[in-house]
C-alpha positions as CSV (number, residue, x, y, z in Angstrom):
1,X,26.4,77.5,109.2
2,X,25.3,79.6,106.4
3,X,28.7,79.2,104.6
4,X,28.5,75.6,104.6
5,X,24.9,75.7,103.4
6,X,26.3,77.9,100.4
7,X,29.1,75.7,99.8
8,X,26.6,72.7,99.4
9,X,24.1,74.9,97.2
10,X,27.0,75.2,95.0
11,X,28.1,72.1,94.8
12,X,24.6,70.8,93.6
13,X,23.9,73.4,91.2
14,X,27.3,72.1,89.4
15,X,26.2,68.8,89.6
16,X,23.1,69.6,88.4
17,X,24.5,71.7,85.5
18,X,27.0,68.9,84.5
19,X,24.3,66.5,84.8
20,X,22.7,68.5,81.9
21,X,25.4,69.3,79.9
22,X,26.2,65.6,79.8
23,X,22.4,65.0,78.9
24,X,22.5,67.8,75.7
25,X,25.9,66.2,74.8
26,X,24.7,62.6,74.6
27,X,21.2,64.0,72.9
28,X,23.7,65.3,70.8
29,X,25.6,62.2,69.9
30,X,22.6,60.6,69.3
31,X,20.9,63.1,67.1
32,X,24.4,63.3,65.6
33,X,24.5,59.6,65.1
34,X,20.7,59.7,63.6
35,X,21.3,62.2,61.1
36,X,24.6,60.7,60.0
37,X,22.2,57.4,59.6
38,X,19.2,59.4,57.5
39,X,21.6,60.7,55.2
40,X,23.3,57.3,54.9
41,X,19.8,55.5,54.4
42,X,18.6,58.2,51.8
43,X,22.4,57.6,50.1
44,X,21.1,54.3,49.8
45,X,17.8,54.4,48.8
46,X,19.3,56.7,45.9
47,X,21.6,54.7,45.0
48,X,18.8,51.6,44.9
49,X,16.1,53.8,43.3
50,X,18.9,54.7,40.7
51,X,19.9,50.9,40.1
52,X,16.4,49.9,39.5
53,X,15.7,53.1,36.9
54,X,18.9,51.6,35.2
55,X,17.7,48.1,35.1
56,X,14.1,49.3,34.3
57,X,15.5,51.7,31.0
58,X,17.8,48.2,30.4
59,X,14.9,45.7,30.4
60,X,12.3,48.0,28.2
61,X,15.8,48.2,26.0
62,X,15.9,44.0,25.7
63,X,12.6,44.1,25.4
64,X,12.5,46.8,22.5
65,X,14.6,44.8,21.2
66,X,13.1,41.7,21.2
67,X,9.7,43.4,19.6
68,X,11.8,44.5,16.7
69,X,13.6,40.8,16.5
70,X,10.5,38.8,17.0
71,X,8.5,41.6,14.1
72,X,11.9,40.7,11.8
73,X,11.3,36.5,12.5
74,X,7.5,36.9,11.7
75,X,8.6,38.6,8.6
76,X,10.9,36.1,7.5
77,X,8.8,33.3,8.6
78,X,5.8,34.7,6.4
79,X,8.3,35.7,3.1
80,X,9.2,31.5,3.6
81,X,5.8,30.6,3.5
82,X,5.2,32.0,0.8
83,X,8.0,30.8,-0.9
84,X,7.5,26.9,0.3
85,X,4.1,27.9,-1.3
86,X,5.8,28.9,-4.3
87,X,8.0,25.9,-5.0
88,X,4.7,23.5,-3.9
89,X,2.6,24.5,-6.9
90,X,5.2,24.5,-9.3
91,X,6.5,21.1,-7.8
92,X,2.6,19.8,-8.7
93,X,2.4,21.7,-12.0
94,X,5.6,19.7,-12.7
95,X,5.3,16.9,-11.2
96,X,2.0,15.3,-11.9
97,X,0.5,12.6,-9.5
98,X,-2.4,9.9,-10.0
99,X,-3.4,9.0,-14.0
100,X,-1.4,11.9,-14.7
101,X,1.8,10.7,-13.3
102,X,1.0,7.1,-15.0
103,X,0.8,8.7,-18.5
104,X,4.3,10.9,-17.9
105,X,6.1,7.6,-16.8
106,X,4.4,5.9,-20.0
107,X,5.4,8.6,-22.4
108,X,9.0,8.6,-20.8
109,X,8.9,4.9,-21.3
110,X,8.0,5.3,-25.2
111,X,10.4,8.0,-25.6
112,X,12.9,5.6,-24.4
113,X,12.0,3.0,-26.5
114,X,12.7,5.3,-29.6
115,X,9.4,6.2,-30.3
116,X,9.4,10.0,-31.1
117,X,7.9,12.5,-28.8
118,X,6.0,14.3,-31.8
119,X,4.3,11.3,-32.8
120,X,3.1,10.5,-28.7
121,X,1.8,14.6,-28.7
122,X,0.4,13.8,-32.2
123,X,-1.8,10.9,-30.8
124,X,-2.8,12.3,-27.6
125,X,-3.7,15.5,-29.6
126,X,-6.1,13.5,-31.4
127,X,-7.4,11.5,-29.2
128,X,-11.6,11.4,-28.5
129,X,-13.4,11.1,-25.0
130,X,-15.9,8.5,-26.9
131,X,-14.6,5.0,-28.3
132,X,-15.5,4.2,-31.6
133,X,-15.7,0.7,-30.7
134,X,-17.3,-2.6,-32.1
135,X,-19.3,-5.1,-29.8
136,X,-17.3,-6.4,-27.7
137,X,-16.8,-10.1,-27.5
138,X,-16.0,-12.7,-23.9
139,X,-14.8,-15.9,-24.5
140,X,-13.8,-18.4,-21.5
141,X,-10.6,-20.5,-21.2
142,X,-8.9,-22.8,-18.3
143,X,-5.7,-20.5,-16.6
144,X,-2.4,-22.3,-17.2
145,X,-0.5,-23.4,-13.7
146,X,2.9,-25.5,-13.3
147,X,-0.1,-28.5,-13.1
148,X,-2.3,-27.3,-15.9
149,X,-1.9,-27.4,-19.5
150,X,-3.8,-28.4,-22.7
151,X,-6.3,-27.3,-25.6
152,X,-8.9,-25.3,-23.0
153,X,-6.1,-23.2,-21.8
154,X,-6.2,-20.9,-24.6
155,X,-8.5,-18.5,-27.0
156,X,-8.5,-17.0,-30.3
157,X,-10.3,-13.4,-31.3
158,X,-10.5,-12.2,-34.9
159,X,-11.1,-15.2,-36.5
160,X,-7.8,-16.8,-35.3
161,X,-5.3,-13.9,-35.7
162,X,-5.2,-13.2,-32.4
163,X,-4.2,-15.5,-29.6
164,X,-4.7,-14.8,-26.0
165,X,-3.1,-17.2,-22.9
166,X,-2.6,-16.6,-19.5
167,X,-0.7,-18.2,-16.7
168,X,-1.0,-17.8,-12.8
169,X,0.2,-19.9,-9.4
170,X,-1.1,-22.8,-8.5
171,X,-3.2,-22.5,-5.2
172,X,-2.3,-24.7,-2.1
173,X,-4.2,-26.4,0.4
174,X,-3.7,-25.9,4.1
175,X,-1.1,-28.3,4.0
176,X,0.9,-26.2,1.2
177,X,0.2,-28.9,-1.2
178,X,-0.8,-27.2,-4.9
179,X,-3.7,-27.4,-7.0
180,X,-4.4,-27.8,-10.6
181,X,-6.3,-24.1,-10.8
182,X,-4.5,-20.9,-10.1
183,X,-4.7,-18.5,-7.0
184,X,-7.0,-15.5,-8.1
185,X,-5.6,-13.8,-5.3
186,X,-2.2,-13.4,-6.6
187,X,-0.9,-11.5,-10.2
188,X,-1.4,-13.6,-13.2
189,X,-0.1,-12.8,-16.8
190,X,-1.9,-12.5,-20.4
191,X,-0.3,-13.0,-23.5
192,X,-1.9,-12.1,-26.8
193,X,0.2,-13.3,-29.6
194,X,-0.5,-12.2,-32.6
195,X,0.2,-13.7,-36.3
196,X,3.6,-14.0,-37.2
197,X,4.7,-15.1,-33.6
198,X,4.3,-11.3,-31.9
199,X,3.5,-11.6,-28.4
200,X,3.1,-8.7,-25.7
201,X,1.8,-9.5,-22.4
202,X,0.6,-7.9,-19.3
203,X,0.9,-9.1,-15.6
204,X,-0.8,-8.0,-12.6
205,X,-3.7,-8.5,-10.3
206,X,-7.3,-9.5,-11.8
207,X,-9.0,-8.0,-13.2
208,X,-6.6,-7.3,-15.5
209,X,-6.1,-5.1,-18.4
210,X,-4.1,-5.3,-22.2
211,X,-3.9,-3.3,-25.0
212,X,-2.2,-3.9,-28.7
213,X,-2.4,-0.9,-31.4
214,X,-2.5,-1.9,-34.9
215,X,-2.4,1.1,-37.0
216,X,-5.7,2.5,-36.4
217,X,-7.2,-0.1,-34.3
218,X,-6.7,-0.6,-30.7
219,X,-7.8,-4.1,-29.4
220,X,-8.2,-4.1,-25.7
221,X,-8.2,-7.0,-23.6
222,X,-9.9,-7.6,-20.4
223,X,-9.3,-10.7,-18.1
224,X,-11.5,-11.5,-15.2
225,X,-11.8,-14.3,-12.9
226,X,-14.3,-16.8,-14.3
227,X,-17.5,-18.7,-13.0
228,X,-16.0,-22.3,-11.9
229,X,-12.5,-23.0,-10.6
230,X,-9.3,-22.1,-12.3
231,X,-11.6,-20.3,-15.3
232,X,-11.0,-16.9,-16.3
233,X,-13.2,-15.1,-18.7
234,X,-11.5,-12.6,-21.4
235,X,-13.4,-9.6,-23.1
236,X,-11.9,-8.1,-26.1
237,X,-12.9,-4.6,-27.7
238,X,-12.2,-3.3,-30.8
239,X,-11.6,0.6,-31.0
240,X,-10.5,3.0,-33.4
241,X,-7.1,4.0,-32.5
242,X,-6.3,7.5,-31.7
């Protein structure tokens, strides 16, 4: 009896002890397993934490970069402005606008004609602010049109050396039909003709404006629409010229 009951004791005490050395082997495994795993994940997170340093040193690179590109751009963009401002004031000290670009076309004009440039800087060199004119003097006369024509259709100034006409469109009724008097609303022309057959004339809008230089004396003419229908009235000054 006893040697059975040994032979049992033994048999569970190996069972026991295998038990536990399969425990402590799979605790083993495992831990084995888990520290195979940490080292694995802290590979990783290296690796990661390396890859986002990289990318982190490569973007404040770009955006160095872009700093010194965008500081270059601003630079070039202000050394244009101040060229474009450059080119602007010579391009109005050059190229005059208003009166003053009237008078350059004018002068151009003359210069064309063959009248020489030191003679045009010789008159506006001596030219005055204040007219020394005479009373001026306004005389009335009918406008010609394609249906008007006769004596009252004309003026003389200077005791009949100077002539001055004018002609405009006839003005239309609803119907399109013409009139006898001229349409104040569209350009009309004056022609001052002088003795000997000279003419020079002027066409525009009223009111409307002529000069003629003789020598010293500049007569200028001023047309105007008139007080009853198809009249204009026609003021002429007499200035010293420059």
């Amino acid at each position: 009896m006893s040697l059975g009951l040994g032979s049992y004791e033994e048999r569970r005490r190996k069972k026991t002890w295998g038990r536990v050395i399969k425990l402590v082997l799979f605790l083993g495994v495992v831990g084995g397993v888990a520290m195979f795993s940490y080292q694995v994940g802290v590979q990783d997170r290296n690796r990661n934490l390396a890859d986002l340093v990289d990318e982190k040193n490569t973007l404040e690179a770009q955006v160095d970069q872009s700093g010194n590109a965008i500081a270059e751009l601003r630079a070039r963009v202000a050394e244009a402005s101040a060229q474009a401002e450059i080119w602007e004031r010579r391009y109005r000290e050059d190229v005059p606008e208003g009166p003053l670009a009237e008078l350059n076309r004018k002068a151009a004009a003359r210069v064309a004609e063959g009248v020489p440039a030191e003679r045009l800087a010789f008159v506006i060199d001596n030219v005055r602010a204040a007219r020394d004119c005479e009373t001026a003097e306004t005389k009335r006369f009918l406008l010609q049109t394609p249906l008007t024509e006769g004596p009252a259709t004309w003026v003389t100034f200077l005791d009949g050396r100077m002539t001055v006409t004018g002609r405009g469109d006839s003005a239309t009724d609803d119907a399109g039909r013409p009139h006898a008097w001229f349409d104040p609303e569209k350009p009309v022309t004056l022609t001052v003709t002088e003795i000997g057959g000279i003419q020079s004339q002027a066409t525009g809008p009223l009111p409307l404006h002529h000069s003629v230089v003789q020598g010293t004396v500049e007569h200028r003419f001023t047309m105007v629409a008139g007080e009853g229908r198809g009249f204009v009235e026609i003021t002429a000054d007499r200035c010293a010229f420059p």
